[in-house]
N, C-alpha and C positions, 0 to 999 in steps of 0.2 A: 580679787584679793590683791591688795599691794605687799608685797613681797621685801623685806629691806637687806640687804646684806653688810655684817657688818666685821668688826671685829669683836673678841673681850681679850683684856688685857693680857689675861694668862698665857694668849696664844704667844706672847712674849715672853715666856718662862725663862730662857737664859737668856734674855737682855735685862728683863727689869726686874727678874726675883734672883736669879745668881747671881750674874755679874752686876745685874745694878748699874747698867747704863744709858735706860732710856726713862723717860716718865711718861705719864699721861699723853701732855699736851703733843710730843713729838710724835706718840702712835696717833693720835688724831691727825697731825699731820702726815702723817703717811697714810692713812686710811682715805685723806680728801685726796691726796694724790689720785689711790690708786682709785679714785669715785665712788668709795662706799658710803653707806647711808645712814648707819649706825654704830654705835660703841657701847658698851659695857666697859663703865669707870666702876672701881672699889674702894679706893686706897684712901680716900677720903674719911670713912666713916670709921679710919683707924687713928686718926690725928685728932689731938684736945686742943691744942693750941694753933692759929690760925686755921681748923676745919672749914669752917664757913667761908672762909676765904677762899681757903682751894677750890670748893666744890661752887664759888661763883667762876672764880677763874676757867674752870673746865664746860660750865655754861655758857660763858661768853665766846670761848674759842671755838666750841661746836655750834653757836650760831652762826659763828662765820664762816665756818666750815660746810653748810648747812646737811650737819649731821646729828640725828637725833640719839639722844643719850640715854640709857638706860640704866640703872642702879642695882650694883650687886653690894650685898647686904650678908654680914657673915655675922652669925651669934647665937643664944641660947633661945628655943622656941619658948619665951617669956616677952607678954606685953611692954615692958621697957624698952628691953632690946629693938626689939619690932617698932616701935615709937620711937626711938633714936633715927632707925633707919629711913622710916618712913618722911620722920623731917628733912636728914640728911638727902632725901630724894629731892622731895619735894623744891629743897636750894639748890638743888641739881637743876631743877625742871626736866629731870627721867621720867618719860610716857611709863615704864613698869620699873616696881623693885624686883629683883632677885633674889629670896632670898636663901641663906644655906644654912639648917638649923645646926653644923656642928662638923665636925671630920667623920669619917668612915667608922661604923657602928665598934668596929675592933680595936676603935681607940678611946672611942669614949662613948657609956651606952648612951643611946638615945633617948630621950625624954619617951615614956610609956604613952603606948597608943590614943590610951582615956583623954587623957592632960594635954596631949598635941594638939587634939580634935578640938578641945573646951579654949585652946589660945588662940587656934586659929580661927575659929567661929569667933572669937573677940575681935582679932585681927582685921578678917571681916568687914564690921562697922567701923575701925579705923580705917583700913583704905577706902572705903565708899566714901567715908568723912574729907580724906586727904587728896581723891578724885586720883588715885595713884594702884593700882592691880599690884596685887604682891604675886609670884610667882614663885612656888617653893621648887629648888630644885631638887633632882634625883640625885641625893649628893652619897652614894653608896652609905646611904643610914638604913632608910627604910626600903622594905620591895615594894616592889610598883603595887601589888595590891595592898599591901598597908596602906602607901600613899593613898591610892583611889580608893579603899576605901572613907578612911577621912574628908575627904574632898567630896564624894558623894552626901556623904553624912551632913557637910557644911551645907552646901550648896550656893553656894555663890558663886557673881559672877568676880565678884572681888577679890578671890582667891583661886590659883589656880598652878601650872606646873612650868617651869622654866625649863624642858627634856635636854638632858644632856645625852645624847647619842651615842655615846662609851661610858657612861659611867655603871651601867647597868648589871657589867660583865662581874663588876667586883663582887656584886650579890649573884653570881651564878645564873643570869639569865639571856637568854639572846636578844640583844635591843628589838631584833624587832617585834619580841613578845612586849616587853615593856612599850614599843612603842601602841600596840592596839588597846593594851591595859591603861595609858594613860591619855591617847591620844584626847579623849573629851575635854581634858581640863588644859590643854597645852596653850600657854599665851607666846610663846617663845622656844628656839630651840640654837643649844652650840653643838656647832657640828664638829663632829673629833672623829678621830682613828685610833685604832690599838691592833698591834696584834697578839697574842697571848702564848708565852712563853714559857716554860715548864720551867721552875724554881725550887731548892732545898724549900720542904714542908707549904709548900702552893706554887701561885704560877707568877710571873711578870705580864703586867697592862703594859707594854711598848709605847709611843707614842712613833707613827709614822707622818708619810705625808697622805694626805687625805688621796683615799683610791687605791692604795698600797697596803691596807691591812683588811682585815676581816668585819670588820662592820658595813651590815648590806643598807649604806647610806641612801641607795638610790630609792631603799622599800621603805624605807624609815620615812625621805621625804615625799614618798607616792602615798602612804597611809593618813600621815600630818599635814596635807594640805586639801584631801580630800575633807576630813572628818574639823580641820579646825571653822572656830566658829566667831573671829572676829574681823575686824578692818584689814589688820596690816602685823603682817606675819614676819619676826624678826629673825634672822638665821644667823647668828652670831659666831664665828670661826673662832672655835677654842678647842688647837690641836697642838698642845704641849708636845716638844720632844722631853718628854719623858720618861721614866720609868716607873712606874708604882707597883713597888711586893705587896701579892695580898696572901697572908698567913691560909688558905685553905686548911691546909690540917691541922689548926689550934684550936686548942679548945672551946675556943671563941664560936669559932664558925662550925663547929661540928654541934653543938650546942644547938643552934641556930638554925643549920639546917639538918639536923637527923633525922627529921621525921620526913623529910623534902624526897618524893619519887626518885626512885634511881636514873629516871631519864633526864633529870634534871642537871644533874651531872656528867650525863653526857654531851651535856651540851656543852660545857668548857673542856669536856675531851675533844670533841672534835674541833672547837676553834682552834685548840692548840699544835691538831693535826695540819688543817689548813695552816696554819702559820709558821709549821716547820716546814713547809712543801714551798711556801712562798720565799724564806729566810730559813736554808738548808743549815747554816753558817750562824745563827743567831743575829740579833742587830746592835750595833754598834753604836751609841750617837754620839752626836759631835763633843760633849763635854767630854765626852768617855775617850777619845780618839788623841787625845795628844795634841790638839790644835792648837793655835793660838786663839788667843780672846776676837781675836780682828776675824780668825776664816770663823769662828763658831758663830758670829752674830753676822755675819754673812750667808753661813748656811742658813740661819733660822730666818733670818730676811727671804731666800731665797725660796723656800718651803710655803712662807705664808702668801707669799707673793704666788707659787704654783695654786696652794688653797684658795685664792679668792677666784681664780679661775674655774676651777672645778667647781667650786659651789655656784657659778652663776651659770654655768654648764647645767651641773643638776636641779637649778633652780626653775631653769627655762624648759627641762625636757616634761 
């Protein structure tokens, strides 16, 4: 199995979505620094006006960087959108799209199970058409068995899961269930950290440094490299310092899961257990901290810079 390690963009969360001071091409350059092999570009397929351009421009520089590109793909799970993306890749020359049908189900419902299945069964025959694998990821919409189911029901090899490795938690689940539940269909996976933090009416997703929080990475990637079933296995480092509130006790979610086993929930009792034993004190990150602009994108350099080590650590064990 060829293995690639790479970046996605987000792992730049306050460089280039708050403070807005790096692009693309310069994390490509920082990724060839540090020798990685891959990137997850997006931001392309958000621009009307010179699009096409960018998304050559980010082709040309990861040839020369000789780092291959992969396409993340954000919008409604409707054949357009998916056809936008797909082309959008395609000018890329991204080996897989990525795609995310939408934000976290508590914002906006998700397109009904029936109608996901019947787009992405179309879907399908467009990327077999475009010689491009869409990869839907686990973008805390659907649970892992919605997702597999779906993807069973498909069956293709054209379609398949891009595993995000914390996003799981938001849907109440332990990654590494979601990881054996989805493992079949994973073309891809970003690797993250969270630790989970007790919040007014639910919990906080933390963003740490990778090794430092409660996601058991090292089983996620002992299950997904046993069970994956292609060439060349992309690990994409997207380990936002973040924080993401998930409404647990709104209506929403009570909805959602009331009928769901009581041990189900125990399982975000206990991450949150472990995670105050880890961060007695809570966590603090660097936007939150008073800093200046100069030490916060110095920490978040310094963090992804510890991530890429770790993941080629866990890559190799």
């Amino acid at each position: 199995m060829n293995i690639q390690i790479g970046f996605a963009d987000f792992t730049y969360f306050l460089a280039k979505f708050k403070l807005k001071t790096i692009d693309d091409p310069e994390i490509l350059d920082r990724a060839a620094k540090l020798k990685l092999q891959c990137f997850q570009a997006s931001p392309a397929f958000h621009l009307s006006d010179g699009g096409a351009a960018q998304r050559r421009l980010l082709r040309e520089k990861a040839e020369q960087c000789g780092i291959t590109l992969f396409a993340a793909g954000y919008g409604d799970a409707s054949i357009p959108a998916i056809e936008k993306a797909l082309a959008g890749a395609q000018e890329m020359g991204a080996k897989v799209l990525r795609y995310a049908c939408g934000p976290m189900f508590v914002w906006k419902d998700p397109v009904p199970l029936p109608q996901f299945a019947r787009v992405m069964a179309k879907a399908a025959k467009l990327a077999e058409r475009a010689g491009i694998p869409i990869a839907i990821e686990n973008h805390q919409d659907y649970t892992s068995e919605e997702l597999a189911g779906v993807l069973k029901k498909i069956n293709s090899r054209w379609v398949g899961v891009w595993f995000d490795t914390g996003n799981s938690l938001a849907l109440l689940e332990d990654p590494v269930f979601t990881t054996k539940t989805l493992a079949p269909y994973v073309k891809g996976i970003h690797l993250k950290e969270y630790v989970v933090l007790p919040a007014a009416g639910g919990f906080d997703l933390v963003g740490v440094p990778l090794g430092k929080g409660i996601v058991d990475n090292p089983a996620v990637l002992k299950i997904l490299k046993q069970k994956f079933k292609g060439d060349t296995f992309y690990v994409a480092i997207e380990n936002p310092l973040e924080r993401c509130y998930i409404p647990a006790l709104s209506p929403k979610y009570i909805a959602k899961f009331a009928k769901r086993p009581i041990k189900d929930f125990s399982v975000i009792a206990n991450f949150i257990e472990a995670s105050k034993q880890k961060y007695p004190d809570g966590v603090t990150l660097p936007h939150e901290a008073g800093l200046t602009n100069e030490q916060i994108l110095a920490t978040e350099q310094e963090t992804n810079e510890q991530a890429v080590a770790y993941a080629r650590k866990l890559c190799q064990a």
